[in-house]
C-alpha positions as CSV (number, residue, x, y, z in Angstrom):
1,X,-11.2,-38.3,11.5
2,X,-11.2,-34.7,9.9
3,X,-9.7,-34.6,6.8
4,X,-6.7,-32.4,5.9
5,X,-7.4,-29.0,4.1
6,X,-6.4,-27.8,0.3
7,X,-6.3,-24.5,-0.8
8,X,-6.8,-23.2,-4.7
9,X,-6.4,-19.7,-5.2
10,X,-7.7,-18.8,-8.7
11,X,-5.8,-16.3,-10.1
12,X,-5.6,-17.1,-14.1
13,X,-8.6,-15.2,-15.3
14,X,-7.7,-12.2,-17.7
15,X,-9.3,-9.1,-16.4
16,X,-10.3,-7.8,-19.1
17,X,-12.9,-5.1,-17.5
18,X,-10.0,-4.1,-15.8
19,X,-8.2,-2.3,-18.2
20,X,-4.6,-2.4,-17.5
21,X,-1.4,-3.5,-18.5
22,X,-0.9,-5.0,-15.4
23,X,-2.5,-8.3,-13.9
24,X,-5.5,-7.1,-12.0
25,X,-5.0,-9.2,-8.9
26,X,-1.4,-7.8,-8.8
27,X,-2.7,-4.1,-8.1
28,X,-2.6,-2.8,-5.0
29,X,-5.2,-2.2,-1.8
30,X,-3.3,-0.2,1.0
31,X,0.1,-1.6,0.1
32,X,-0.5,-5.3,-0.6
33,X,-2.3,-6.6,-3.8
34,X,-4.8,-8.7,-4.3
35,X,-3.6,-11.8,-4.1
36,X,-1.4,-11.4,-1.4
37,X,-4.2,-10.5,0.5
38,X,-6.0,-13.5,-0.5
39,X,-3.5,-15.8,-0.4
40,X,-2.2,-14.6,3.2
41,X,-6.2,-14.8,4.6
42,X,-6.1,-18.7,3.2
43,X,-2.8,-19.2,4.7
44,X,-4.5,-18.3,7.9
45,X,-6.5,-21.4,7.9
46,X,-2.9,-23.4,7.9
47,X,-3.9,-26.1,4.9
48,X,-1.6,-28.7,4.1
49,X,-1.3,-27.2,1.2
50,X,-2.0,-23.9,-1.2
51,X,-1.6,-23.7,-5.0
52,X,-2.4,-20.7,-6.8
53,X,-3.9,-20.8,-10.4
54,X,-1.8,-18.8,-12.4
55,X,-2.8,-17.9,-16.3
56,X,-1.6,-14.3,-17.8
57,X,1.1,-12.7,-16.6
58,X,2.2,-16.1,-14.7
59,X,5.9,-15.1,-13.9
60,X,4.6,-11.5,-12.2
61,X,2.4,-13.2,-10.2
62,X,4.3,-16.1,-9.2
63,X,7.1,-13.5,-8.4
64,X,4.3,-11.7,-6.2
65,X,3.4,-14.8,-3.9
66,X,6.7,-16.7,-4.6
67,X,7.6,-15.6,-0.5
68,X,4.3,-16.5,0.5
69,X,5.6,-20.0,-0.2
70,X,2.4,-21.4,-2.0
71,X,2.2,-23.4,-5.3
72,X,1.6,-22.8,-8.5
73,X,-0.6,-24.3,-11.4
74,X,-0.2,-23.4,-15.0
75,X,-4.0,-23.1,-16.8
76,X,-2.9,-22.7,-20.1
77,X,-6.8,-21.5,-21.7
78,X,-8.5,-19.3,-20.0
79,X,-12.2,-21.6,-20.1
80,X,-13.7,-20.6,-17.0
81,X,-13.1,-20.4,-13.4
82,X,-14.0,-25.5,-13.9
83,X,-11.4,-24.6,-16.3
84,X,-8.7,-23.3,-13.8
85,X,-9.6,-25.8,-11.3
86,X,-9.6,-28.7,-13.6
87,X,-6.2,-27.2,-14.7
88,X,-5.3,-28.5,-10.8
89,X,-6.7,-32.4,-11.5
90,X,-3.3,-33.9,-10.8
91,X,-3.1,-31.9,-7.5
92,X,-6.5,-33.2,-6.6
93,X,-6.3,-36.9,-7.4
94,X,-3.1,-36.6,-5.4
95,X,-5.2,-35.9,-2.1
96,X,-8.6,-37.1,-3.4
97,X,-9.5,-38.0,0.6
98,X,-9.0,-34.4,1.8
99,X,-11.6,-31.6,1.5
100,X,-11.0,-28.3,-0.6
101,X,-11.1,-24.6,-0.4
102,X,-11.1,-23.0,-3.5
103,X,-11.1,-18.6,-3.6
104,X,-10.9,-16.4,-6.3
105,X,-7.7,-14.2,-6.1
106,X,-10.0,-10.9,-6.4
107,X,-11.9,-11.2,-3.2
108,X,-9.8,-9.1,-1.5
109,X,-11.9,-8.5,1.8
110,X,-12.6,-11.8,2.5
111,X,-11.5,-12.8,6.3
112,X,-10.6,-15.7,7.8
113,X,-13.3,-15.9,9.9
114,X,-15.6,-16.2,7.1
115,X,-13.4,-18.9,5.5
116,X,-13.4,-21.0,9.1
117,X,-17.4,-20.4,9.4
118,X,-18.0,-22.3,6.1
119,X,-15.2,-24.8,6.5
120,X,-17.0,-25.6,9.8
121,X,-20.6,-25.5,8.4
122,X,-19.2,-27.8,5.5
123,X,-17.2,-30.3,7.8
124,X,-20.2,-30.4,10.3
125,X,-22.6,-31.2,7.8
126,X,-20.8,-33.8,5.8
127,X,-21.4,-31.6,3.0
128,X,-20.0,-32.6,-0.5
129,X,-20.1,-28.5,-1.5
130,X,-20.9,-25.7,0.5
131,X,-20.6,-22.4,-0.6
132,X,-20.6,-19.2,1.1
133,X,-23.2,-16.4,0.1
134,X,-24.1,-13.4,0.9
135,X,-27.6,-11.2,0.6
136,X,-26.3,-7.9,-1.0
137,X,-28.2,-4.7,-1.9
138,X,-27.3,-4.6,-5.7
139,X,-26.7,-8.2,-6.7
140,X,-26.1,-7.3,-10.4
141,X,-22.9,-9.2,-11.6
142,X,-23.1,-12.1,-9.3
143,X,-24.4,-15.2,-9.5
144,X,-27.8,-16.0,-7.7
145,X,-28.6,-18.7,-4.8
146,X,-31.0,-20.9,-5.9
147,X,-32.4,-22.8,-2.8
148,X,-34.3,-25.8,-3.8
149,X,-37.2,-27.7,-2.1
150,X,-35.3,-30.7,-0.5
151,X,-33.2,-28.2,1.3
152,X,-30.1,-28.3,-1.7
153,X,-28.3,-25.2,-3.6
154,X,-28.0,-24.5,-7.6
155,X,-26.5,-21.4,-8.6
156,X,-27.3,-19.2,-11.6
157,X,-25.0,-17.1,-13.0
158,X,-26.0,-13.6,-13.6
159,X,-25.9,-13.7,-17.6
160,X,-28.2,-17.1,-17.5
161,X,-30.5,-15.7,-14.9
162,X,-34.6,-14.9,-15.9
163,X,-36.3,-12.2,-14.5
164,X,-37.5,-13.8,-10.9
165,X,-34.0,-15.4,-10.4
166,X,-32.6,-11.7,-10.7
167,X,-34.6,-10.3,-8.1
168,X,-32.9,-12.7,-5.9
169,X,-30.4,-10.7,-3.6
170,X,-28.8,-13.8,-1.8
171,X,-25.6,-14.4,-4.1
172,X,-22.5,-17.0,-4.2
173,X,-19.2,-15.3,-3.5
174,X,-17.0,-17.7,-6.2
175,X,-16.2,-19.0,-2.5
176,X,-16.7,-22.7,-2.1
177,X,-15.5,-25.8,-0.1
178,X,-15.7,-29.1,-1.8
179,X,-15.3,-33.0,-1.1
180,X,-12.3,-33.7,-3.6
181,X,-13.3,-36.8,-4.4
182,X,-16.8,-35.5,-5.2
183,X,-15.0,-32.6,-7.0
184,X,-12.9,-34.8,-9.2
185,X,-16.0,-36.7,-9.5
186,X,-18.4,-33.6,-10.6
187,X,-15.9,-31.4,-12.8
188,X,-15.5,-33.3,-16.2
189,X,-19.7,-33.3,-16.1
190,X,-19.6,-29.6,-16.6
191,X,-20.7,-27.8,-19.8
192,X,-19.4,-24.9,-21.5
193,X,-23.5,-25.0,-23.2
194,X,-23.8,-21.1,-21.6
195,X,-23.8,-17.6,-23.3
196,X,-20.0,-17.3,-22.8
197,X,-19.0,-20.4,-24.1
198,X,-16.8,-21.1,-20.3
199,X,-17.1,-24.3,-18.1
200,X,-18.3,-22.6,-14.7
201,X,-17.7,-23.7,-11.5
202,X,-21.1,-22.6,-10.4
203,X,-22.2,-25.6,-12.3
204,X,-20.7,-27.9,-10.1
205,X,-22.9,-27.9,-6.9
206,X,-26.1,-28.7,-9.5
207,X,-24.1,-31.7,-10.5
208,X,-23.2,-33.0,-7.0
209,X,-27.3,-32.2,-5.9
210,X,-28.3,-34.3,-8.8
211,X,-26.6,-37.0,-7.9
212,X,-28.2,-37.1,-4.7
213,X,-25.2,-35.4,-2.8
214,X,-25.6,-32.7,0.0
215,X,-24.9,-29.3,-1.3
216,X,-25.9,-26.1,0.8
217,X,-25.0,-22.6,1.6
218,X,-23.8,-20.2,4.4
219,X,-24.0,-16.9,4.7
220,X,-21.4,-14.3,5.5
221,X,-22.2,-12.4,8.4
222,X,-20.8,-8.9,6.6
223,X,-21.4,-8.5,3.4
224,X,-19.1,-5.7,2.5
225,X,-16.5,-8.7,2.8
226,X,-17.9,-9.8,-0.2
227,X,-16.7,-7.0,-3.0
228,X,-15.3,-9.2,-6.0
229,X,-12.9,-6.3,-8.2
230,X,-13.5,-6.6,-11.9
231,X,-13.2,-3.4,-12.4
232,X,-11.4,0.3,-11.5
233,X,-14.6,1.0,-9.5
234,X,-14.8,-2.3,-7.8
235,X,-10.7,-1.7,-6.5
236,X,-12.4,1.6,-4.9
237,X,-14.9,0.3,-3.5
238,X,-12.7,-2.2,-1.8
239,X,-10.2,0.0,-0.7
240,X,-12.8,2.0,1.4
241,X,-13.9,-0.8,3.2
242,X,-10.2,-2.0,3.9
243,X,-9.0,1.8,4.9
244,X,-12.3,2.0,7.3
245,X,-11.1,-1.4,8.8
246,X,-7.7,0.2,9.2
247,X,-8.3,3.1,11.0
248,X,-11.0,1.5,13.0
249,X,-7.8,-1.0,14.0
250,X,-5.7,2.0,15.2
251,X,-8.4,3.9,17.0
252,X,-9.0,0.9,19.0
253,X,-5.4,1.2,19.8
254,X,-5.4,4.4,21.3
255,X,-4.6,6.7,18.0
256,X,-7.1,9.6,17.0
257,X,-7.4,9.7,13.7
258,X,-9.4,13.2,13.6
259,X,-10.9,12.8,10.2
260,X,-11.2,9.1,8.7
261,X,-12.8,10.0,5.4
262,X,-9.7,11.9,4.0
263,X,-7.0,10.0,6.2
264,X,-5.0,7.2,4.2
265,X,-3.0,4.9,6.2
266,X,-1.9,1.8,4.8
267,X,-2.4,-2.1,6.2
268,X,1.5,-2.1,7.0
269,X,2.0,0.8,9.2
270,X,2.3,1.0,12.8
271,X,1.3,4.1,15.0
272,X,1.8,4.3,19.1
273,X,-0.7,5.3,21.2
274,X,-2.3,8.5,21.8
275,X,-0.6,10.2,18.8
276,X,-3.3,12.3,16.8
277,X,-3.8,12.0,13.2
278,X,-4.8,15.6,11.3
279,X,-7.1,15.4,8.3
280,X,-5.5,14.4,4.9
281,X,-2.8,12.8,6.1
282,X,-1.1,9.8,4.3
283,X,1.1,6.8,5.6
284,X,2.0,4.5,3.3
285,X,4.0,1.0,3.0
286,X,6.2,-0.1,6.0
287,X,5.7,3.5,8.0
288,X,6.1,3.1,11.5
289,X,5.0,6.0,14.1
290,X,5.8,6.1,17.6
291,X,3.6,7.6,20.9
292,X,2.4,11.0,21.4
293,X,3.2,11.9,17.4
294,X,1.2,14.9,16.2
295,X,1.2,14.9,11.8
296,X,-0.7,17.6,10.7
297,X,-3.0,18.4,7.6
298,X,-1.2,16.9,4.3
299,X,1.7,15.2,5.4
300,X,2.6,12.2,3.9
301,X,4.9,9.6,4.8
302,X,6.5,6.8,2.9
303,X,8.3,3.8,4.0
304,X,9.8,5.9,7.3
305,X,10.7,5.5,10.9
306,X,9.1,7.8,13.6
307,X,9.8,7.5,16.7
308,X,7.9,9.1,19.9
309,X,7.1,12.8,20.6
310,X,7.3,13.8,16.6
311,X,5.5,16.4,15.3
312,X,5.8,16.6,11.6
313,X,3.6,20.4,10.5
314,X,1.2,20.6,7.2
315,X,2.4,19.8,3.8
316,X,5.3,17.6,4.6
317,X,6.7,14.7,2.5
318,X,9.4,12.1,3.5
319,X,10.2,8.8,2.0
320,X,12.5,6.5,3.4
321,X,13.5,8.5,6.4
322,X,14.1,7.8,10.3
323,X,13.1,10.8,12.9
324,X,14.2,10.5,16.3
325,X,11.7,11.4,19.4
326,X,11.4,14.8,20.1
327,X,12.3,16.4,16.6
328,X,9.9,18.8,14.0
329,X,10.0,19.4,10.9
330,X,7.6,21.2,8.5
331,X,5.5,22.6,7.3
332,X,6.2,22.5,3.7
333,X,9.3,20.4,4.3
334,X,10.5,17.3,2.0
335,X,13.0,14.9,3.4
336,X,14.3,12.2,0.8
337,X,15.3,9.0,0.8
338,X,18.4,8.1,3.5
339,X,18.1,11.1,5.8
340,X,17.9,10.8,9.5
341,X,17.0,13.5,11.5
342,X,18.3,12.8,15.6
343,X,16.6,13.6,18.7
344,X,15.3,17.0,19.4
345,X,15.8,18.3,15.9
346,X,13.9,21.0,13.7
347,X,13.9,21.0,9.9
348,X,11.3,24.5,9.3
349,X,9.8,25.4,6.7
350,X,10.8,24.7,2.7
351,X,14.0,22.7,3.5
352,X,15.0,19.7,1.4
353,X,17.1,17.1,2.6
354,X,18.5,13.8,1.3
355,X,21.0,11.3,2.5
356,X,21.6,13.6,5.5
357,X,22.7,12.7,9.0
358,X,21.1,15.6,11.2
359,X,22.5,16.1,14.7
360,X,20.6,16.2,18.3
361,X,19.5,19.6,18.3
362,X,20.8,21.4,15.1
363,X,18.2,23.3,13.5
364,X,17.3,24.1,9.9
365,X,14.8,26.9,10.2
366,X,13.4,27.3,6.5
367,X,14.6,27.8,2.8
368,X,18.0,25.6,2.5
369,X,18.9,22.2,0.6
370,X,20.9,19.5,2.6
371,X,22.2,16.8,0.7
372,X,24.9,14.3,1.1
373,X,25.9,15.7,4.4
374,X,26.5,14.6,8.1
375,X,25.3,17.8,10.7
376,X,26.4,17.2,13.6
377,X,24.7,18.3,16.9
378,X,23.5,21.7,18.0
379,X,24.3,23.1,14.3
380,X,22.5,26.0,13.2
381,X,21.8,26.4,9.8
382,X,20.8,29.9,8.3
383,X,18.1,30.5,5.9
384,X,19.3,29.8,1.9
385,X,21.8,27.3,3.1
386,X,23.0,25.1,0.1
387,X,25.0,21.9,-0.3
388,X,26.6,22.1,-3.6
389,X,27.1,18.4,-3.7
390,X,27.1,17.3,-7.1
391,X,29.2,18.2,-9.3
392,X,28.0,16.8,-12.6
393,X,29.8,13.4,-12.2
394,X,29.9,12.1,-8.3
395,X,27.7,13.1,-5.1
396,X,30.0,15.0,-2.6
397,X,30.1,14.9,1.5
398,X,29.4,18.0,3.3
399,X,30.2,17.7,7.2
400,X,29.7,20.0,9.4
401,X,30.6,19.4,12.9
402,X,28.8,20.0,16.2
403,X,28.4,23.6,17.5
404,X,29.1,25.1,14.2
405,X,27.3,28.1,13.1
406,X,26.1,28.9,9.7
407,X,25.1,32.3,8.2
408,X,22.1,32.5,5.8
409,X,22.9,32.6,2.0
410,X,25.7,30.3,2.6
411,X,26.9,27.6,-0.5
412,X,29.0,24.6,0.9
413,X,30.6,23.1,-1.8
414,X,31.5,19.9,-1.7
415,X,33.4,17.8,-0.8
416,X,34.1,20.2,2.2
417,X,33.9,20.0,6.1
418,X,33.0,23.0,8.7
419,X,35.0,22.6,12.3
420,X,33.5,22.3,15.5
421,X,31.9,25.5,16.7
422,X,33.0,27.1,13.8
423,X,31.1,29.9,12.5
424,X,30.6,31.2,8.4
425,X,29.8,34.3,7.7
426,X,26.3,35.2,5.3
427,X,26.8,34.8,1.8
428,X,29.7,33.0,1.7
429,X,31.0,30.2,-0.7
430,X,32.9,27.5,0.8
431,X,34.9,25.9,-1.0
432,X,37.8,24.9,1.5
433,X,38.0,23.5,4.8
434,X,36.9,26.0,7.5
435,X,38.7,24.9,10.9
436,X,37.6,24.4,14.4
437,X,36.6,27.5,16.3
438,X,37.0,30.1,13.0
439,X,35.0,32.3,11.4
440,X,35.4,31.9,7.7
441,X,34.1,34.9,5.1
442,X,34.3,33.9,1.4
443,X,32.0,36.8,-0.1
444,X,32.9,39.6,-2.9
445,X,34.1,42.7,-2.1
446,X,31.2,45.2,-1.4
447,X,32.0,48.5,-3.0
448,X,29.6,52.1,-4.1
449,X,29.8,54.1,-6.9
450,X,28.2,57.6,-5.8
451,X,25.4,59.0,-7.7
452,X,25.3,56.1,-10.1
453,X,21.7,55.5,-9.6
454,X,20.6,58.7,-9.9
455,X,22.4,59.3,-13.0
456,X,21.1,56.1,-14.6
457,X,17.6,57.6,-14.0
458,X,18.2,60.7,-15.6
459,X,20.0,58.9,-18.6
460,X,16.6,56.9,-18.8
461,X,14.5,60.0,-18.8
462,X,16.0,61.8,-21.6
463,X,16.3,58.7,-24.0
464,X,12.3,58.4,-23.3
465,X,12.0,61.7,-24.4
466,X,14.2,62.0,-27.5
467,X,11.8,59.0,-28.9
């Protein structure tokens, strides 16, 4: 009968290679950190169980996997990654019959299919430890796979290693699956006799060969899922290989991503088929882009809704923002938080909107601020078109309704509203209601005095002379 599955996710170590404030499995790859990534590839594998190993900065990262409904274990010392799974000894003499996967919280890239392999290869061979490997091009850093003569496993860590055992480039991965009763068994044997002073885990399958029990090793099949992150170089490192996976994802999907080597697009978004991706473009957190999309060189989208048919121009920014098909908006545009643009749209060139509702059809050509406003449909606003809508203590509602015609230069200030098909004049402030079907004109009074330029010249000319 196959026994039922337990997951440790080690997560307690300190970072300190790191260099940040912040708990390095808590930083980000392509909008999900570290450990969610870890924890949601274990999840995959559906154990009976998860617990995650929590150490510095517990309450951030329980509040990071707290919805990924896992549980958490308290190691108190940081002594080593025995340490944090000894820290779990209740947990395991709780299910001593089942087996045990244990990962460390930044291997970001592993898959589940790499986890299932070795499960299978462990289960298969009535293995008491069998830990995944991998034969890697620069195996500085990483513990070595020692393969013995009787067919068993030791592992040297990378400080203990001589000479010949660093030359070895077949390395553990700190990914293992364990008996837990041989586990439980093995763990209070280990010594913290070592360099660093810590009680390793590596040490463990050693212990169990010693003893006479089956401990071997399995390969990854791609070892770029094997990129532990201890430090800023190792998170970039990672993130390549996750945004190549990415875009390789969409591609497959029908998307054309033209350039993938300066094209950010993170692990949450979702893009229709048969758009086309320009160079440089970012998409980042919960984006969503419909079909037949076009975003050109430098946009950059946050946390927004496209649907089909959108073709957002070079240089644009929008965060938080929903485009219905068939609209356009850039270049050079920036659309804030809470806007909506409807179907069949334009928002040109240098216009800034926020917390606007924009009509089917109404245009915004280039040069104006919307903010706080509802734009009805088929509304044309003029060049240098403000929204005066703050007014040092509240936000203010501009509404302009459908058909209404503004001139360039014109400042709506708010709270006002513009009738239907209504039409104000260039340069005017608004300050009142304008009603359906008017022309409003709220502009000074042009007026000439004759010869005044000319006499200011001559003024000038004779004052530079007198000096």
């Amino acid at each position: 009968m196959k026994r039922p599955l337990l997951a440790l996710v080690l997560a307690a170590g300190e970072g300190r290679r790191f260099r940040s404030e912040t708990n390095k499995v808590l930083h980000p790859l392509l909008g999900r950190s570290m450990l969610r990534l870890v924890c949601e590839t274990v999840l995959s594998l559906k154990p009976v169980k998860t617990s995650v190993v929590v150490g510095r900065q517990r309450e951030a990262v329980m509040e990071e996997a707290l919805l990924l409904r896992v549980g958490f274990i308290h190691q108190k010392e940081p002594k080593g990654t025995a340490g944090a799974v000894l820290a779990a000894r209740n947990l395991l003499r709780e299910n001593a019959d089942s087996d045990i996967l244990i990962v460390p919280a930044d291997l970001p890239l592993v898959r589940p299919a790499a986890l299932r392999t070795l499960l299978l290869a462990h289960r298969r061979g009535g293995n008491a430890a069998t830990v995944l490997s991998a034969d890697i091009e620069d195996p500085s850093g990483f513990g070595r796979i020692i393969r013995t003569e009787d067919g068993g496993v030791r592992i040297v860590e990378d400080k203990e290693a001589d000479r010949a055992q660093r030359a070895i480039r077949e390395v553990h991965t700190s990914v293992y699956a364990f008996r837990t009763r041989d586990l439980l068994w093995a763990l209070p044997k280990v010594s913290n006799k070592n360099k660093a002073g810590e009680y390793y885990l590596t040490d463990v399958p050693a212990i169990l060969s010693a003893a006479g029990k089956k401990v071997k090793a399995v390969k990854t099949s791609d070892p770029r899922d094997i990129v532990q992150v201890n430090t800023r170089a190792d998170l970039s490192r990672a993130m390549d290989v996750l945004r190549e996976r990415k875009i390789r994802e969409v591609s497959e999907s029908g998307v054309t991503v033209l350039n993938p080597a300066s094209t950010w697009i993170d692990l949450d978004v979702e893009i229709g088929r048969d758009t086309v991706v320009y160079p440089s473009v970012v998409l980042e957190g919960r984006t969503t882009v419909g079909r037949g999309c076009r975003l050109y060189p430098g946009v950059h989208v946050i946390h927004s809704r496209l649907a089909d048919r959108v073709t957002v121009f070079s240089w644009t920014v929008m965060e938080d923002v929903t485009i219905e098909e068939g609209a356009t908006v850039g270049p050079f545009a920036r659309l804030r938080p809470k806007t909506f643009l409807r179907a069949g749209s334009h928002v040109g060139n240098f216009v800034e909107m926020k917390n606007t509702d924009f009509g089917r059809g109404a245009k915004a050509g280039h040069l104006s601020y919307l903010g706080d406003s509802e734009i009805r449909e088929k509304v044309n606003i003029g060049a240098g078109t403000i929204t005066c809508n703050y007014d040092g203590v509240r936000k203010n509602r501009t509404v302009i309704e459908a058909g209404a015609f503004i001139g360039s230069g014109t400042q709506l200030v708010a709270p006002v509203r513009v009738g239907r098909g209504a039409y104000v004049a260039a340069g005017s402030v608004i300050t009142k209601d304008v009603s359906p079907g008017a022309l409003a004109i709220a502009r000074g009074r042009q007026f000439e005095k004759a010869g005044w330029a000319r006499r200011k010249r001559e003024k000038r000319k004779i004052e530079s002379h007198s000096r």
